[in-house]
C-alpha positions as CSV (number, residue, x, y, z in Angstrom):
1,X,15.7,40.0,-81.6
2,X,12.1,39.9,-80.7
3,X,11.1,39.9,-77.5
4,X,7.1,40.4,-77.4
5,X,7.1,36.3,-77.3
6,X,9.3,36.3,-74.6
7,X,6.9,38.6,-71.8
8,X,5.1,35.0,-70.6
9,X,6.2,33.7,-67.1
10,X,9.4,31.5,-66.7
11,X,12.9,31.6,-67.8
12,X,15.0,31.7,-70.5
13,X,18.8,30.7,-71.3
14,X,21.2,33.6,-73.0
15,X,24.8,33.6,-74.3
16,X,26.5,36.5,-74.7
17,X,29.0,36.8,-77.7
18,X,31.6,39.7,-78.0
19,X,34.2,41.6,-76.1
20,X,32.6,43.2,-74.0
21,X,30.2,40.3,-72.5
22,X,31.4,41.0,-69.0
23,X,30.5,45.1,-69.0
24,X,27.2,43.4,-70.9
25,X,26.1,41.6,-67.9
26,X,27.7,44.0,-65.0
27,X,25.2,46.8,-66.5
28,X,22.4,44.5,-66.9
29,X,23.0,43.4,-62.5
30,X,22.8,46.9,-62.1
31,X,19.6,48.0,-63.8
32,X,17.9,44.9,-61.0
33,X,18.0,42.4,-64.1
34,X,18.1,39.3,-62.5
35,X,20.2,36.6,-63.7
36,X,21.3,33.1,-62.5
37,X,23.4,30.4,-63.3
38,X,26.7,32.3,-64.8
39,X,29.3,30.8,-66.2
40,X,32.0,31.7,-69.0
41,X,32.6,28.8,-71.5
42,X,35.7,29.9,-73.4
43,X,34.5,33.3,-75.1
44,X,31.1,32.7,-74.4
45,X,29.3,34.0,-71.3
46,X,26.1,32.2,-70.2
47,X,23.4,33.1,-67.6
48,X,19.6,32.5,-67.3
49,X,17.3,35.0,-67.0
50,X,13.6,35.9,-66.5
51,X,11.6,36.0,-70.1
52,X,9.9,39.2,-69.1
53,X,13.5,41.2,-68.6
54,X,14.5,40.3,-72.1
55,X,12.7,43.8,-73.5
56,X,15.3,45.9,-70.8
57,X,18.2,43.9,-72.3
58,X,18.1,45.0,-76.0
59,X,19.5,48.2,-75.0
60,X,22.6,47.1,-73.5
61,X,23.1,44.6,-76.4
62,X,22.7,47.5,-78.7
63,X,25.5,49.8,-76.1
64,X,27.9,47.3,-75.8
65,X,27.7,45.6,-79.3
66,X,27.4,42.0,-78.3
67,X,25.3,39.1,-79.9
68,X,22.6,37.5,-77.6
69,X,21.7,34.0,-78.1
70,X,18.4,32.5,-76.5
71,X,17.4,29.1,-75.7
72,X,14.3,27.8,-74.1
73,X,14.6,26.5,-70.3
74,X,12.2,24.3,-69.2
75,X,10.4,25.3,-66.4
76,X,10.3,23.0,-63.4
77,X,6.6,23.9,-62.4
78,X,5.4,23.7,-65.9
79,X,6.9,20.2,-66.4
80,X,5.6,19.1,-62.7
81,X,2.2,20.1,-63.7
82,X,1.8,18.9,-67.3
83,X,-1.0,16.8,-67.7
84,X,1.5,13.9,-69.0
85,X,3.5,14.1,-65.4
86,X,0.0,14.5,-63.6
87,X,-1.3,11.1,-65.2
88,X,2.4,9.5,-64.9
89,X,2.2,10.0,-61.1
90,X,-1.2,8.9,-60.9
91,X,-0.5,6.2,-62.5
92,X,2.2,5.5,-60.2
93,X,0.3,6.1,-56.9
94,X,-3.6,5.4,-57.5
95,X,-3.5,1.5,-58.2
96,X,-0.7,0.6,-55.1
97,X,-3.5,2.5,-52.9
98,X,-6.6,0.9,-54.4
99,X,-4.9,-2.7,-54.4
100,X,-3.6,-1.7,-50.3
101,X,-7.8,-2.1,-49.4
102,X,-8.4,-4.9,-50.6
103,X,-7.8,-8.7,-48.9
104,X,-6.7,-10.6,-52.1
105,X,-5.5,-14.3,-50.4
106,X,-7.6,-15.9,-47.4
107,X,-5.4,-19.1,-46.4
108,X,-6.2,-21.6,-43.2
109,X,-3.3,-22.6,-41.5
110,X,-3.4,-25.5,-38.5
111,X,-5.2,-29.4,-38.4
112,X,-5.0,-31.7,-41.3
113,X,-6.1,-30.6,-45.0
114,X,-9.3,-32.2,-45.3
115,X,-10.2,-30.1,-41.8
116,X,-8.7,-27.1,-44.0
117,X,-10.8,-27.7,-46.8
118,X,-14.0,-27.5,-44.9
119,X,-12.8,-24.0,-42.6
120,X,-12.2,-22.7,-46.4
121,X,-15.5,-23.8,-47.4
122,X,-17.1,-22.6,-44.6
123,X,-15.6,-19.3,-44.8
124,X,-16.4,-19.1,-48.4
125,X,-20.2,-19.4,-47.4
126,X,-19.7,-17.2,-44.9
127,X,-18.5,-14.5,-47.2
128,X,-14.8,-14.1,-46.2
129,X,-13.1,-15.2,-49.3
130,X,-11.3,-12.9,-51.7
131,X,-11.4,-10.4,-52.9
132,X,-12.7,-8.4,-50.1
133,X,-12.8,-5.1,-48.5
134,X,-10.4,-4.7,-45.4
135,X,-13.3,-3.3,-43.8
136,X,-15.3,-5.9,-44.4
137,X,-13.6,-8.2,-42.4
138,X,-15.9,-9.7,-39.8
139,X,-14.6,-9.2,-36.4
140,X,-12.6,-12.2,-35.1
141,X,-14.1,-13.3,-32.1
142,X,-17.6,-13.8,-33.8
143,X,-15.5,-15.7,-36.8
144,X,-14.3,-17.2,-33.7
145,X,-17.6,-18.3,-31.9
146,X,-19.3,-19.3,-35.2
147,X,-16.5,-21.7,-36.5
148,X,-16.1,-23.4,-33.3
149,X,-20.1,-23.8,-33.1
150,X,-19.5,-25.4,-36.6
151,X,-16.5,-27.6,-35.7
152,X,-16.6,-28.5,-32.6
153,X,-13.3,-30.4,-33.3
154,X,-11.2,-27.1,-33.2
155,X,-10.2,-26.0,-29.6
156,X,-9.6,-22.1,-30.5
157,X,-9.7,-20.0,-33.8
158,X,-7.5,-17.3,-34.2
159,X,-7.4,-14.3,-37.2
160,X,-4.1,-12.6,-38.8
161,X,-3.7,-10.2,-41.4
162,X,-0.6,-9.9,-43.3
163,X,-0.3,-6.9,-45.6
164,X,-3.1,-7.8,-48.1
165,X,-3.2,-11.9,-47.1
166,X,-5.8,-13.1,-44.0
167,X,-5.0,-16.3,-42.1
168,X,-7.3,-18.2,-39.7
169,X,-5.1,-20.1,-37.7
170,X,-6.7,-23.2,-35.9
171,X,-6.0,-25.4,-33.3
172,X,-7.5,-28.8,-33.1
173,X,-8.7,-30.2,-30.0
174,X,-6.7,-33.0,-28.7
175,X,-7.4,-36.6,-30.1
176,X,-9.5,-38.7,-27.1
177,X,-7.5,-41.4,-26.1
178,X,-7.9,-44.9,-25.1
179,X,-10.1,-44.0,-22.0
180,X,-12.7,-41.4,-24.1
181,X,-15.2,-43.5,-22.7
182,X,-14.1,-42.3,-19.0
183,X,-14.2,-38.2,-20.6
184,X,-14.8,-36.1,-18.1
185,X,-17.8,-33.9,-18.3
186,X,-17.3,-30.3,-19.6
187,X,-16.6,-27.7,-16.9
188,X,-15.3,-23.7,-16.5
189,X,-11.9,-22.8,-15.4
190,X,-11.8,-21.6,-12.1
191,X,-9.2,-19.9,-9.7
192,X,-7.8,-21.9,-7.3
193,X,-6.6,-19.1,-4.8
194,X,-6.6,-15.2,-4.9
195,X,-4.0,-14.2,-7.3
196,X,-3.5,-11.5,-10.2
197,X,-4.0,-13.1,-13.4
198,X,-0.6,-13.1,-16.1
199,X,-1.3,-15.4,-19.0
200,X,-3.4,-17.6,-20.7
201,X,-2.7,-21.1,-22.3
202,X,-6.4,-22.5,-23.1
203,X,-6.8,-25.4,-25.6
204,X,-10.4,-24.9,-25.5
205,X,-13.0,-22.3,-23.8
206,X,-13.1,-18.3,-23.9
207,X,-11.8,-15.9,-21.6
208,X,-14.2,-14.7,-18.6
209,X,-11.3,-12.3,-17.3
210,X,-8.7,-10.1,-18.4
211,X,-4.6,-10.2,-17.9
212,X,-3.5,-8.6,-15.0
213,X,-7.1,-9.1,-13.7
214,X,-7.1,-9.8,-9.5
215,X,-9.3,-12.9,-8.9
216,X,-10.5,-14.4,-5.8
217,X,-10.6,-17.8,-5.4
218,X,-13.6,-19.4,-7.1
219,X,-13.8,-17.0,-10.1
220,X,-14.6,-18.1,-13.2
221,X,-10.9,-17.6,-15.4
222,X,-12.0,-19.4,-18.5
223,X,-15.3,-20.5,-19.9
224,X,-16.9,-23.8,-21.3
225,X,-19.6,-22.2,-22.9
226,X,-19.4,-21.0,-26.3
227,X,-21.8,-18.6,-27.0
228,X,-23.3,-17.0,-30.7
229,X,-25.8,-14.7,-30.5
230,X,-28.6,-16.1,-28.6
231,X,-27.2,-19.8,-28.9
232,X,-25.0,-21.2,-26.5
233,X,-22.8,-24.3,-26.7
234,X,-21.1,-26.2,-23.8
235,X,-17.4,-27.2,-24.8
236,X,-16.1,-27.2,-21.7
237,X,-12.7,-25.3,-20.7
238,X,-9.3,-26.9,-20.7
239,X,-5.7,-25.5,-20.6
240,X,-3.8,-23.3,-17.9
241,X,-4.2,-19.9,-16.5
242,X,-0.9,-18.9,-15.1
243,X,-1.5,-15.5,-11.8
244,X,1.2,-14.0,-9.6
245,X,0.9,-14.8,-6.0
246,X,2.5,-14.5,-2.8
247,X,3.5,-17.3,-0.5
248,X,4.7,-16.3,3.2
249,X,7.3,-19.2,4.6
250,X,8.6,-20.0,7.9
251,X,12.2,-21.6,7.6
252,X,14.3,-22.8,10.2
253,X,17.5,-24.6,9.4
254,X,21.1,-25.3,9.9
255,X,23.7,-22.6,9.7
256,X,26.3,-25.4,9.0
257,X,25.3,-26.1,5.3
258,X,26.9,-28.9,3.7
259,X,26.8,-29.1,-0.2
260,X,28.8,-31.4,-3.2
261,X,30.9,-29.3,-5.8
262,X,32.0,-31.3,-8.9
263,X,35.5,-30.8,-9.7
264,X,35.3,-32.6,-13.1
265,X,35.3,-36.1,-14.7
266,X,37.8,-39.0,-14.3
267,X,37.7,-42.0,-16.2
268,X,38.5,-45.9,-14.6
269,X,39.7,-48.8,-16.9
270,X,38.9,-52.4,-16.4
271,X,39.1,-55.8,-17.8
272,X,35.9,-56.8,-19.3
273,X,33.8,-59.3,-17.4
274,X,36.2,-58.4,-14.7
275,X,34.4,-58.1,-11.0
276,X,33.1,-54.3,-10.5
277,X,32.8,-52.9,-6.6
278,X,29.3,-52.2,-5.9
279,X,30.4,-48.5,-5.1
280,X,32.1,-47.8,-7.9
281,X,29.9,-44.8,-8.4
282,X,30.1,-44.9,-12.1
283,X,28.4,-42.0,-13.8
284,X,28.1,-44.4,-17.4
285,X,29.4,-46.5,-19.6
286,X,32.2,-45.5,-22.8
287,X,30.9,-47.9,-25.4
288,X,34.2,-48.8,-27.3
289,X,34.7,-50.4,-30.8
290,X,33.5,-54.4,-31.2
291,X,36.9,-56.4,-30.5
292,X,37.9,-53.4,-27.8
293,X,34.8,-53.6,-26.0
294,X,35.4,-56.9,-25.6
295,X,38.6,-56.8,-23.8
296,X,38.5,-53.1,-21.6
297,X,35.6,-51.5,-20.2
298,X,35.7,-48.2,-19.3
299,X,33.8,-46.4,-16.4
300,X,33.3,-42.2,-16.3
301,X,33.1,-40.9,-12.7
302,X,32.4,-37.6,-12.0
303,X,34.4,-36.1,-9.1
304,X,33.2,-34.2,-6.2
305,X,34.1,-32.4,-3.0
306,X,32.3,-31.9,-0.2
307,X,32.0,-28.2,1.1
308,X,30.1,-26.5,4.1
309,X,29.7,-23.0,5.0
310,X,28.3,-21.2,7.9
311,X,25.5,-18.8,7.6
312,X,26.0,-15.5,9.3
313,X,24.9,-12.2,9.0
314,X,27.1,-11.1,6.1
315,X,26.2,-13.7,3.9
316,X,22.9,-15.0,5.0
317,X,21.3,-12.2,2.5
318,X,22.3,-13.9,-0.2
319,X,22.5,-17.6,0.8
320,X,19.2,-18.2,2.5
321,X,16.9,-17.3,-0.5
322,X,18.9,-19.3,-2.7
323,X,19.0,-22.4,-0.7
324,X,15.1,-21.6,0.2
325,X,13.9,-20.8,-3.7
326,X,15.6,-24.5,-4.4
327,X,13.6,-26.4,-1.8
328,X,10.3,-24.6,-3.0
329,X,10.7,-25.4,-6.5
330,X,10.6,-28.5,-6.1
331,X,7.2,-29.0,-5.0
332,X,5.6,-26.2,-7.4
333,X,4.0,-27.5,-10.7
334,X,5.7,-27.8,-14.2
335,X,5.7,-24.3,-15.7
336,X,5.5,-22.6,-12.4
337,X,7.9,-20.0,-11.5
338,X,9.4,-17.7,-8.5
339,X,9.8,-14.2,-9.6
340,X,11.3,-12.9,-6.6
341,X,11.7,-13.0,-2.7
342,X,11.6,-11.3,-0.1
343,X,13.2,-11.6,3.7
344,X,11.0,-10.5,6.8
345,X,12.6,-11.9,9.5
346,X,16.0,-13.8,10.0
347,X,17.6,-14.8,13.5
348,X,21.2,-16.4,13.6
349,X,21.9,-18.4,16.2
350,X,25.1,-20.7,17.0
351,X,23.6,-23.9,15.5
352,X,20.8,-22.6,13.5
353,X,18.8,-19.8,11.7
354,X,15.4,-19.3,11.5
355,X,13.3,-16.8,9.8
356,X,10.3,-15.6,7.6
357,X,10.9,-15.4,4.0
358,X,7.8,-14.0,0.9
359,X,8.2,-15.6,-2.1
360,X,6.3,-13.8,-5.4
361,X,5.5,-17.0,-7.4
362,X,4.0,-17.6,-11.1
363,X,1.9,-20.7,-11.3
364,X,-1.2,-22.1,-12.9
365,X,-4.1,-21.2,-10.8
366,X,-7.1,-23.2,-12.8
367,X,-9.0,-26.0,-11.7
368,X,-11.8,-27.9,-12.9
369,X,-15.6,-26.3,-11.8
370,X,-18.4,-28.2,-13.2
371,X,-20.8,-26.2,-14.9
372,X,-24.2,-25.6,-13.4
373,X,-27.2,-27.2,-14.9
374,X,-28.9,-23.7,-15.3
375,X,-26.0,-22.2,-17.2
């Protein structure tokens, strides 16, 4: 056996053949021969070894009379860094990365198609068409300010990438109706009391102010003035600005409360045409088939009972900000809110109850504030 090929790094497999295979190996553990991987197949004893301890082993095949057969094993590092795996994984990771810079579809998404057509056009001009950099990208509010100085028909523009895709979302102004010729004249968005600013719902303008912003009333919330550089153009600002605020009221009411519970639905059958009492307090109408509905009417009801509770001490806690929240939603605005409340001060007497309650409302603050002829 020659071995003088066999002195390179790495490993090589060997099966032993004879008798005396187990002594064969036990010596060769013993000298510091290191082997791996052993396992007897029949009469055959197999192990893997280093190539540069097959020299030290042709003594003991000589001593113990056995037959060594070699085999090549291939070498995990060698075949990790062969030039055919090296160009395999590059292959497999160079053009996902190169593609993963790139924006390769720019789509317009909101308003009619011809209105789409012209954004993509514009765009195109403009240089944001594929494919392009992701760091080229232009920044979205100037995308923003410049398409709205070109269309003046679009209320806000707004930008969204999607893995390798860009969308412009935008959002036409509303269509002037009958009474354009009574438009009002473009104004800012101002705050109508002192309040901390949550959201905005604009359908045209820019932001002067920041969520969670405290305002006084007066401040400017939204503006009509779309500026690009060193032009400016006056939109005007429309939509809702929605701020937390706090509204301290003085109650006094009965502590007999009486309210209605329904107690479900009942159902009254007649003769059609036949006379109906004028407090029949029918809820509606069943329709019933042709020939049917000409013969029985039928009337659904819905039954109630009236209740009362008096307000003390141990459940005034929880009654009085219900029954208050009620009566003050009812003369807050559509979309408006109350967050949470608040008892100060509550007094139960035998025929009433009076008190101070703070209510933490939500509501649009922004009202209409001409611009200024030297804006």
């Amino acid at each position: 056996m020659r071995t003088d090929r066999l002195k390179r790094p790495g490993r090589i497999s060997v099966e032993v053949h004879g008798g005396r295979a187990d002594l064969f190996l036990s010596e060769a553990a013993a000298r510091g021969i290191t082997v791996r991987n052993v396992r007897r197949e029949g009469e055959v004893l197999r192990f893997s070894a280093r190539k540069s301890d097959m020299p030290a082993l042709r003594p003991l095949r000589r001593k113990h009379r056995v037959r060594l057969r070699l085999a090549g094993e291939a070498d995990r590092g060698s075949l990790f860094l062969s030039a055919r795996s090296l160009a395999g994984l590059a292959l497999f990771l160079i053009p996902p990365l190169l593609l993963s810079v790139f924006i390769w579809t720019v789509g317009v998404e909101g308003g009619v198609p011809e209105r789409e057509e012209r954004i993509g056009a514009w765009l195109g001009k403009q240089g944001v068409a594929a494919p392009m950099r992701i760091a080229s990208v232009p920044d979205e509010g100037a995308v923003r300010n410049a398409l709205m100085t070109a269309d003046p028909g679009l209320a806000w523009v707004r930008m969204e990438r999607r893995g390798s895709r860009l969308i412009i979302h935008a959002v036409e102004a509303p269509a002037a109706g009958l009474d354009a010729d009574k438009k009002e004249a473009p104004a800012h968005l101002a705050a109508s009391r002192r309040a901390v600013v949550t959201r905005f719902e604009l359908t045209s303008g820019v932001r002067h102010v920041l969520p969670n912003t405290t305002v006084e009333k007066g401040d400017i919330l939204a503006s009509g003035i779309v500026t690009q550089g060193e032009k400016s153009v006056l939109t005007g600002a429309a939509g809702k600005v929605y701020g937390d605020f706090f509204v301290e009221m003085n109650f006094t009411m009965p502590s007999t409360v009486r309210y209605s519970l329904s107690s479900g639905r009942e159902y009254k059958v007649s003769r059609a045409g036949g006379g109906k009492t004028a407090a029949g307090g029918a809820w509606r109408e069943v329709k019933l088939p042709g020939v049917l509905g000409s013969v029985l009417s039928i009337d659904e009801t819905v039954k109630t009972r009236q209740l009362s509770v008096k307000l003390d001490e141990q459940n005034g806690e929880e009654l009085v900000p219900g029954l208050l929240r009620e009566k003050l939603r009812q003369s807050l605005t559509p979309g408006a809110k109350v967050k949470d409340e608040k008892i100060l001060r509550v007094h139960y007497d035998n025929d009433k109850v009076e008190g101070t309650i703070l209510f933490l409302i939500n509501e649009n603050i922004a009202v209409r504030k001409l611009v200024a002829q030297g804006d």
